[in-house]
C-alpha positions in Angstrom: 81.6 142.7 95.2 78.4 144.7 94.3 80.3 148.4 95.3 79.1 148.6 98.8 79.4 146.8 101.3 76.2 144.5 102.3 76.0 145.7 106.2 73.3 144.6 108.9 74.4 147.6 111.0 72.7 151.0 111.2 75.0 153.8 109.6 76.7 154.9 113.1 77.7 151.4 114.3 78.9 150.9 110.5 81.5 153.6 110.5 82.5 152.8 114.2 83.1 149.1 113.2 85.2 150.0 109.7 87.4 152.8 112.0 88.6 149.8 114.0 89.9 148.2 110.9 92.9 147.9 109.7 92.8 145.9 106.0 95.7 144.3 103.8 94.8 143.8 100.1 96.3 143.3 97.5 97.5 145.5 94.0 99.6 147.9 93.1 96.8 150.5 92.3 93.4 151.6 93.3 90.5 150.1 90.9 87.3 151.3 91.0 85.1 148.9 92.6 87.6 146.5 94.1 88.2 145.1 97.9 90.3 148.4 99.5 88.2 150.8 97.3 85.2 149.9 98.8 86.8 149.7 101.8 88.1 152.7 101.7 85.3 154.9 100.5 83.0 153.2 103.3 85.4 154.2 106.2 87.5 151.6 106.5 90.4 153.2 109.2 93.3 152.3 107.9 95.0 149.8 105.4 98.6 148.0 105.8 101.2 147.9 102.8 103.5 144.8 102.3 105.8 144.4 99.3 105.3 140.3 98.9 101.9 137.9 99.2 102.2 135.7 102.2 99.2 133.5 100.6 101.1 132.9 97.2 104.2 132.2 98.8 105.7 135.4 99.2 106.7 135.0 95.3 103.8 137.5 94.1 104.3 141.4 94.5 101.8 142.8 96.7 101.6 146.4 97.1 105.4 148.1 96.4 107.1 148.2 92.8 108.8 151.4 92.9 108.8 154.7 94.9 106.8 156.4 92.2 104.4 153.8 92.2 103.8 153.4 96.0 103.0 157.7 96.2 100.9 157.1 93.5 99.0 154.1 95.2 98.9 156.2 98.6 97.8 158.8 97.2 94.8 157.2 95.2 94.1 155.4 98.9 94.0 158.9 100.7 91.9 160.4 98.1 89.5 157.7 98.3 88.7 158.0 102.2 85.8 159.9 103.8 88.1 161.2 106.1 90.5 164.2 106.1 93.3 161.3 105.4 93.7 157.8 105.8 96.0 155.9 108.2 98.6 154.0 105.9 100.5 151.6 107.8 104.0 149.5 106.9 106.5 147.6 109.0 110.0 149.7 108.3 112.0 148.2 111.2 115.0 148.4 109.3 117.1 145.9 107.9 115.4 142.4 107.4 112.0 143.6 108.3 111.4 146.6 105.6 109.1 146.5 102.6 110.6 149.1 100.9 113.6 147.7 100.2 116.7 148.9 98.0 115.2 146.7 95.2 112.4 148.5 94.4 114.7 152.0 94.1 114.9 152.2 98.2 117.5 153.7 100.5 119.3 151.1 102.4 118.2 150.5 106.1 120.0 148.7 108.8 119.1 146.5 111.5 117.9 147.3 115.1 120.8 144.9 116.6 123.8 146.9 113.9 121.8 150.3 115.6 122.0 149.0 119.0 125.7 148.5 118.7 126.1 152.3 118.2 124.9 155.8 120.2 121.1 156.6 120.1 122.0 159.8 117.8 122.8 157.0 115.4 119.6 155.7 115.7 118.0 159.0 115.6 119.5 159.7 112.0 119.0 156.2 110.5 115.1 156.3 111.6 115.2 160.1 110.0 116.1 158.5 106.8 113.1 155.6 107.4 110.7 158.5 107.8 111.7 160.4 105.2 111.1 157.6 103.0 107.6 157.4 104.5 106.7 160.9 104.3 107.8 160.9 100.5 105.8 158.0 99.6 102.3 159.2 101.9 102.4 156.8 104.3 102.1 158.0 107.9 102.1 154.9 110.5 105.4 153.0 111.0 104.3 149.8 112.6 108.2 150.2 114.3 110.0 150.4 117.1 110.3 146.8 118.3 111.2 147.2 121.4 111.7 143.6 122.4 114.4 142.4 124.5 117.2 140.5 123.0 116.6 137.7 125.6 116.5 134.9 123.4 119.2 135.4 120.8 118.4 132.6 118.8 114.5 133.5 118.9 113.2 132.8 115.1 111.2 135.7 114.9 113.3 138.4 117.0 116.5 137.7 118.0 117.8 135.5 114.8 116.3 138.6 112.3 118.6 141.5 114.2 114.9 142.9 115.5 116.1 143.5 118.9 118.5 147.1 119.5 119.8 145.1 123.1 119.7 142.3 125.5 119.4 145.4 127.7 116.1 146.9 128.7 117.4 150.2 129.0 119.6 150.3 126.2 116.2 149.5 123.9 114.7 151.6 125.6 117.0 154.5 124.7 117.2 153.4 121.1 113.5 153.2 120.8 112.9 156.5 121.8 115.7 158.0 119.2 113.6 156.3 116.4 110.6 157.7 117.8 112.0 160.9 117.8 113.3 161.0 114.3 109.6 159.3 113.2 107.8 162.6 115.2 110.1 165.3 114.3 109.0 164.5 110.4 105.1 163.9 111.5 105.0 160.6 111.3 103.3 158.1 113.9 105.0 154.7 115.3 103.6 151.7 117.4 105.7 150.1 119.6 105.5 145.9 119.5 105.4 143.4 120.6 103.5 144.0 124.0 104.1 142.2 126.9 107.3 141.0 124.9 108.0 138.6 122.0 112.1 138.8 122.8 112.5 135.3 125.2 110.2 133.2 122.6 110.8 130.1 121.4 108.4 129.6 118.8 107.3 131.9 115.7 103.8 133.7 116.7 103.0 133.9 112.9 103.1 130.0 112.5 101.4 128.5 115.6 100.9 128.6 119.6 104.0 130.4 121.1 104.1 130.2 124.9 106.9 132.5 126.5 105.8 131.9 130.3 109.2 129.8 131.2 111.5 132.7 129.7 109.4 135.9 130.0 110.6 138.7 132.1 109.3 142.0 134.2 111.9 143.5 132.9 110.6 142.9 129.0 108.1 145.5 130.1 111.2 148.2 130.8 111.0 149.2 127.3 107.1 150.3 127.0 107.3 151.5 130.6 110.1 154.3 129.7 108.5 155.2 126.5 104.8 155.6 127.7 106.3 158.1 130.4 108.2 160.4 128.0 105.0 160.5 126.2 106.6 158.8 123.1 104.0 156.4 122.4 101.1 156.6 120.0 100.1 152.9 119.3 101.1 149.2 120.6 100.6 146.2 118.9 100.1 143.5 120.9 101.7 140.2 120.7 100.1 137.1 120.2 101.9 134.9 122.6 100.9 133.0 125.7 102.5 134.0 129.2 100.7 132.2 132.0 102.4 134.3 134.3 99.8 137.0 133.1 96.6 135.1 131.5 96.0 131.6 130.0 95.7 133.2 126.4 97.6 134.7 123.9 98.2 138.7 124.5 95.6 139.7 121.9 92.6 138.1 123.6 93.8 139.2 127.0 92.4 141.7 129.1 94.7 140.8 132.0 97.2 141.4 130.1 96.2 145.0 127.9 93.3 146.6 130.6 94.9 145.9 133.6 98.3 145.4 132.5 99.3 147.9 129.6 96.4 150.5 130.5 95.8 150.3 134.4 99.3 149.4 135.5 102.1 151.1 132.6 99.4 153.9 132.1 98.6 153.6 128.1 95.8 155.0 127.3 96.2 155.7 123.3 95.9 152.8 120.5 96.3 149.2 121.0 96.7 147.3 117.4 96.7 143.8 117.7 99.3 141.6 115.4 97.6 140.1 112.1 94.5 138.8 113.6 95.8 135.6 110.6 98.8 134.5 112.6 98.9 130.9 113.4 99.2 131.3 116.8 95.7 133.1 116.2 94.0 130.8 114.1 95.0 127.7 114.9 93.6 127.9 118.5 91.0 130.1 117.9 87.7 130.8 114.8 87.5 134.5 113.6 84.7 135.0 115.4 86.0 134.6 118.6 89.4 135.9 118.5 88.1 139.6 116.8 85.4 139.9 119.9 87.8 138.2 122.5 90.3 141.2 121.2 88.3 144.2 121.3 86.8 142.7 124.6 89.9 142.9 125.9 90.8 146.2 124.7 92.4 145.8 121.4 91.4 148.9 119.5 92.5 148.0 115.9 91.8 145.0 114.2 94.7 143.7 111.6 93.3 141.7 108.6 96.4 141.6 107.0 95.2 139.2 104.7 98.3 137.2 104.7 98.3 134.0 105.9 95.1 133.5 103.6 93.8 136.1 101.5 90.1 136.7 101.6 87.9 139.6 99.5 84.9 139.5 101.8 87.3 139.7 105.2 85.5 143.0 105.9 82.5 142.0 105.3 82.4 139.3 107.7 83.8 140.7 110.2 81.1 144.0 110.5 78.6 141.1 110.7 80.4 138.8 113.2 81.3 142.6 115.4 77.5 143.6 114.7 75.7 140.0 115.9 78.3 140.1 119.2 76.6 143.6 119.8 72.9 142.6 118.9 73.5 139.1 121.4 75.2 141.3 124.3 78.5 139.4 123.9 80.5 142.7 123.1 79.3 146.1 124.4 78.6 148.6 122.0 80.5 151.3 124.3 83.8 149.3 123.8 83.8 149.5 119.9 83.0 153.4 120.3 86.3 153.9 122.7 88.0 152.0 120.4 86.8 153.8 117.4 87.1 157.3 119.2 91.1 156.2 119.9 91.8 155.5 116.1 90.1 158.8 115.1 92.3 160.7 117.6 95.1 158.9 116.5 93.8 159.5 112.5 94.5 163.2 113.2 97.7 163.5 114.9 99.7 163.1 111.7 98.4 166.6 110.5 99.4 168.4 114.1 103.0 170.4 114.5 104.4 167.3 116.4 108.2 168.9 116.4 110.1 167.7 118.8 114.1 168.1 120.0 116.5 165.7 118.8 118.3 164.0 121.3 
């Protein structure tokens, strides 16, 4: 890269396409003149932390050595943004889905399904612990709860990795709002996934088409419906399955599903993230092109270029052109990437607020 980023898009649309990004990259440090640094210093909104490569195999590190290392590396990140502070995402679940694990100098963690065996105040404290960790190390966006049901115990991506607190609706919902909780009381935010639910699959979303219409449920909607109406929720990530009950597409790229659905019907009206826009269930149906403006059409709000199902240095590049060109052709409104971008910066500033809550 020539340390800028080559852009087609006049200085407002610029910043209101990076805000809607969320990048994966990889190192262990900030170098001048590399992908996240230019990124970062051209407004990029936030940037997602994984411990292992997904491209290499998952046998290279990615972004976590040690808990000095990782302040040091958020730090460098937050320093580098235009902003007052940059949104620094990880998935801390607990237990099989963690990237800062015990290895690297970690706290233990333990599982949604061990959690859900237990009372909520059990959750509360363990997800204290989780935040804690997170508020040491800089990073202030838990891409946790998941609030899936247990429907499907044997589920490869859900149920078979402990993901899921319950079977019952209420019971995750109870458990989710603990972790919440716990995650506020200490300032940082959390995104509930994987909406309309991921719990009654099948199939993996992260290596091709996953259809849940068969086994999907109302009542997988329990969880997000409680949540939204003790005002516990400050993102969702959407999940990139099929459910023809719904729409004909996967979640992501449905506006059935996330306007009229999540938004209209369950009354969300903060952040929608989608899942890494590099799942297979993503690309192997669909070009980059069209699933980025099929999501924000629909009313996906941040964009995850994880970079990990393929890695790719010019991943924000191409996608200000392809969001710029749907705007210059009329296939994307311009007044739908400004919502979007107006949510993440309302979101970007939350972390800094008193957000104290009661414990339950």
């Amino acid at each position: 890269m020539d340390g800028g980023l080559r852009l087609k898009a006049d200085d407002e649309l610029r910043s209101s396409i990076l805000q809607v990004l969320m990048l994966g990259f990889r190192g262990l440090t900030v170098q001048p003149q590399d992908m996240v640094s230019t990124a970062v210093s051209a407004g990029v909104g936030s940037v997602v932390l994984f411990d292992v490569d997904g491209p290499s195999g998952f046998t290279l590190a990615r972004n976590v050595e040690s808990p000095t290392q990782v302040a040091d590396l958020c730090q460098q990140l937050h320093a580098a943004s235009p902003y007052q502070q940059l949104l620094i995402a990880i998935d801390m679940e607990g237990g099989l889905v963690c990237r800062l694990k015990e290895q690297y100098g970690y706290p233990p963690t333990q599982s949604a399904q061990d959690l859900g065996t237990g009372d909520p105040q059990q959750t509360y404290e363990a997800a204290a612990g989780i935040a804690d960790t997170l508020a040491r190390a800089g990073i202030n966006l838990n891409l946790a709860p998941c609030i899936d049901v247990d429907v499907n115990p044997d589920n490869p991506v859900i149920g078979s990795k402990k993901r899921s607190y319950s079977a019952d609706p209420e019971w995750v919902a109870e458990h989710a709002a603990a972790f919440v909780r716990a995650h506020r009381d200490r300032g940082i935010l959390t995104c509930l996934k994987h909406f309309p639910g991921h719990g009654s699959s099948h199939e993996d979303s992260h290596v091709g088409f996953t259809d849940v219409t068969k086994t999907w449920s109302r009542d997988e909607l329990i969880p997000f419906r409680r949540l939204i109406e003790q005002g516990l929720v400050d993102a969702v990530m959407t999940a990139h399955v099929v459910n023809s009950q719904l729409d004909e597409v996967p979640a992501t790229l449905s506006g059935k599903i996330i306007d009229k659905l999540l938004r209209n019907e369950l009354g969300f009206d903060g952040v929608v993230i989608s899942d890494d826009m590099g799942m297979g269930a993503i690309t192997a149906q669909y070009g980059l092109a069209e699933a980025v403006i099929g999501a924000l059409n629909s009313g996906v709000d941040m964009l995850a270029l994880a970079n990990q199902g393929s890695y790719e240095e010019t991943i924000v590049e191409r996608v200000i052109d392809i969001i710029t060109d749907a705007i210059t052709t009329g296939r994307l409104e311009r007044s739908r990437l400004e919502s979007a971008a107006g949510r993440v910066r309302h979101l970007l500033a939350r972390p800094t607020e008193n957000r104290q809550t009661e414990t339950p």
